[in-house]
C-alpha positions in Angstrom: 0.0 0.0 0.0 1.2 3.5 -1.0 0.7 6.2 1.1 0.4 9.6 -1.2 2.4 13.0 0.1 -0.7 14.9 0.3 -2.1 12.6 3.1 0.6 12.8 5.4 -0.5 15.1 8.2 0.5 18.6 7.7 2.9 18.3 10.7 5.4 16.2 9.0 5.3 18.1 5.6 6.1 21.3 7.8 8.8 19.4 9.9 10.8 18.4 6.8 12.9 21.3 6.4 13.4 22.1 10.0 14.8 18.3 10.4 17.0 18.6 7.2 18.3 21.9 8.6 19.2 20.1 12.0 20.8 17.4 10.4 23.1 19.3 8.0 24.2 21.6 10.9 24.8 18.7 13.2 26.4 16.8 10.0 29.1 19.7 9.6 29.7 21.5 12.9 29.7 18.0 14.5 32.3 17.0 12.2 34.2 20.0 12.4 34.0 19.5 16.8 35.3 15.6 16.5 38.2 16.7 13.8 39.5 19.7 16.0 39.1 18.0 19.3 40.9 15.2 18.3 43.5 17.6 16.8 43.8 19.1 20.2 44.4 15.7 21.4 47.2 15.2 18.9 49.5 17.9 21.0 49.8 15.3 24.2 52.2 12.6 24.2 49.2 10.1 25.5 48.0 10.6 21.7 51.4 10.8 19.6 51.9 7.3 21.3 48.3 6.1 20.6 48.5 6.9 16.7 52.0 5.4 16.7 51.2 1.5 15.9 48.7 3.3 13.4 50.9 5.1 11.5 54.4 3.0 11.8 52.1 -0.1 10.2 51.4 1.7 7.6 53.1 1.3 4.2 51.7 4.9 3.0 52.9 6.9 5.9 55.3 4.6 8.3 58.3 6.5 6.5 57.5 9.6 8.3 58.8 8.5 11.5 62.4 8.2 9.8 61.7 11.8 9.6 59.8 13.3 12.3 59.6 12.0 15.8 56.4 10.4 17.0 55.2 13.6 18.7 56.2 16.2 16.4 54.4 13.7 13.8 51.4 14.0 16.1 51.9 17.6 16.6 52.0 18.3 12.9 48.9 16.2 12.5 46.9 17.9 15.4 47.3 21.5 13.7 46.4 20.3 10.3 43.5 18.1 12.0 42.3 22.1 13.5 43.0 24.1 10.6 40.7 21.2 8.6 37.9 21.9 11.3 38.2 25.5 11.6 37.7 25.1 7.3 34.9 23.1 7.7 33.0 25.9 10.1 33.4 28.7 7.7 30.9 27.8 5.3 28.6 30.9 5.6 31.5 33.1 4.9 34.1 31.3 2.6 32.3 28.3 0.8 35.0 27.8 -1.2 37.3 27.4 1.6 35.4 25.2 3.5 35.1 22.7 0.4 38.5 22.5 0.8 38.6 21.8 4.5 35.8 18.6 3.9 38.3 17.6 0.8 41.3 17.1 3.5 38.6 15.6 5.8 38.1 13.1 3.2 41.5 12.8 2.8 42.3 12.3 6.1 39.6 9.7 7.2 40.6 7.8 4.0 44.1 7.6 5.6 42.8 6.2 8.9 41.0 3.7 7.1 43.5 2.8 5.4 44.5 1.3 8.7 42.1 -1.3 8.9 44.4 -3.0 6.5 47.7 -2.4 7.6 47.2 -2.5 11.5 48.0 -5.7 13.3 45.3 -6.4 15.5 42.1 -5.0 14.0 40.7 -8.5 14.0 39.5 -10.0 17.5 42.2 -12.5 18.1 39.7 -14.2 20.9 37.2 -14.9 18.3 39.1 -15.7 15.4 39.8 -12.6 14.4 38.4 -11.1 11.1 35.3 -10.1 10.7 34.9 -9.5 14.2 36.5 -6.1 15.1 38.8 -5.8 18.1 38.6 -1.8 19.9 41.2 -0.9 17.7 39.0 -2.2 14.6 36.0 -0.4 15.8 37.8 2.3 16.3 38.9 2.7 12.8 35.5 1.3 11.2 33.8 4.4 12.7 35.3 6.5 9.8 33.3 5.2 6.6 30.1 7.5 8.3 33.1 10.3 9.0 34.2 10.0 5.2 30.5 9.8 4.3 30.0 13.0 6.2 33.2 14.9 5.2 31.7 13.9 1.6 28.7 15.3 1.7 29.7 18.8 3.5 31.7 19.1 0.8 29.2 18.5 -2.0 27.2 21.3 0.4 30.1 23.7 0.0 30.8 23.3 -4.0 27.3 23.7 -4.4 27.4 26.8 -2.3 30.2 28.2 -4.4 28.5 27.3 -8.0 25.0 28.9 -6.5 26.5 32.0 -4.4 25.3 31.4 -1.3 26.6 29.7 1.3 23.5 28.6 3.0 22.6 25.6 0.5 21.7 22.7 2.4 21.8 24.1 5.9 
């Protein structure tokens, strides 16, 4: 049975936009608070030394610590992490710029799951292992809804730039 738009009550037809307001302004700012906070993060040694089995696994970036130490690593991480955030937020005022914060987002939560490959350990080892995530698994898995996000603030932001305004989904 089909249920036709125009006999929904009036209430939800009203509510639509207000919800799909809510949830694009949750959808960025909320990604733009867990990127920066966790760049904060990335300025304690507690941090540089949590990413560091991350990163030192990892055929892509594992050379970087022949270069840099562990916590200048992090350190370097954590302000691009903030910069990507504080991009992110300024949508209403420089679109343009804030499609190119959500493209390093993307970039960056690409990297992390990149992980989920190279990582000893993503498996649970007391059940067999793969499929069944371990913390550090579930962990990483988290970011294919980040990327998903980061993805579509950035398709908000191009489309604020092509349009002129930077108010196009929100």
């Amino acid at each position: 049975m089909t249920v036709k738009a125009n006999t929904l009550p009036a209430v939800l037809r009203n509510a639509e936009p207000a919800v799909k307001s809510t949830g694009w302004i949750l959808a960025r700012y909320g990604l733009a608070l867990v990127i920066g906070w966790i760049g904060i993060c990335k300025f304690y040694p507690y941090e540089a030394h949590n990413i560091e089995p991350l990163v030192a696994n990892s055929p892509f970036m594992g050379w970087l610590y022949t270069v840099f130490s562990v916590e200048t690593f992090s350190t370097m991480l954590g302000v691009l992490e903030i910069a990507t955030a504080l991009l992110i937020i300024a949508k209403p005022w420089f679109p343009a710029l804030s499609a190119f914060g959500s493209a390093v987002a993307v970039l960056l939560f690409a990297s992390t799951l990149s992980f989920l490959f190279t990582t000893p350990g993503v498996g649970e080892s007391s059940e067999g292992g793969f499929p069944l995530l371990s913390m550090t698994g579930q962990f990483l898995i988290k970011d294919v809804v980040l990327i998903g996000v980061s993805v579509l603030t950035l398709a908000d932001s191009i489309g604020a730039v092509v349009h002129g305004t930077a108010r196009s989904a929100e």
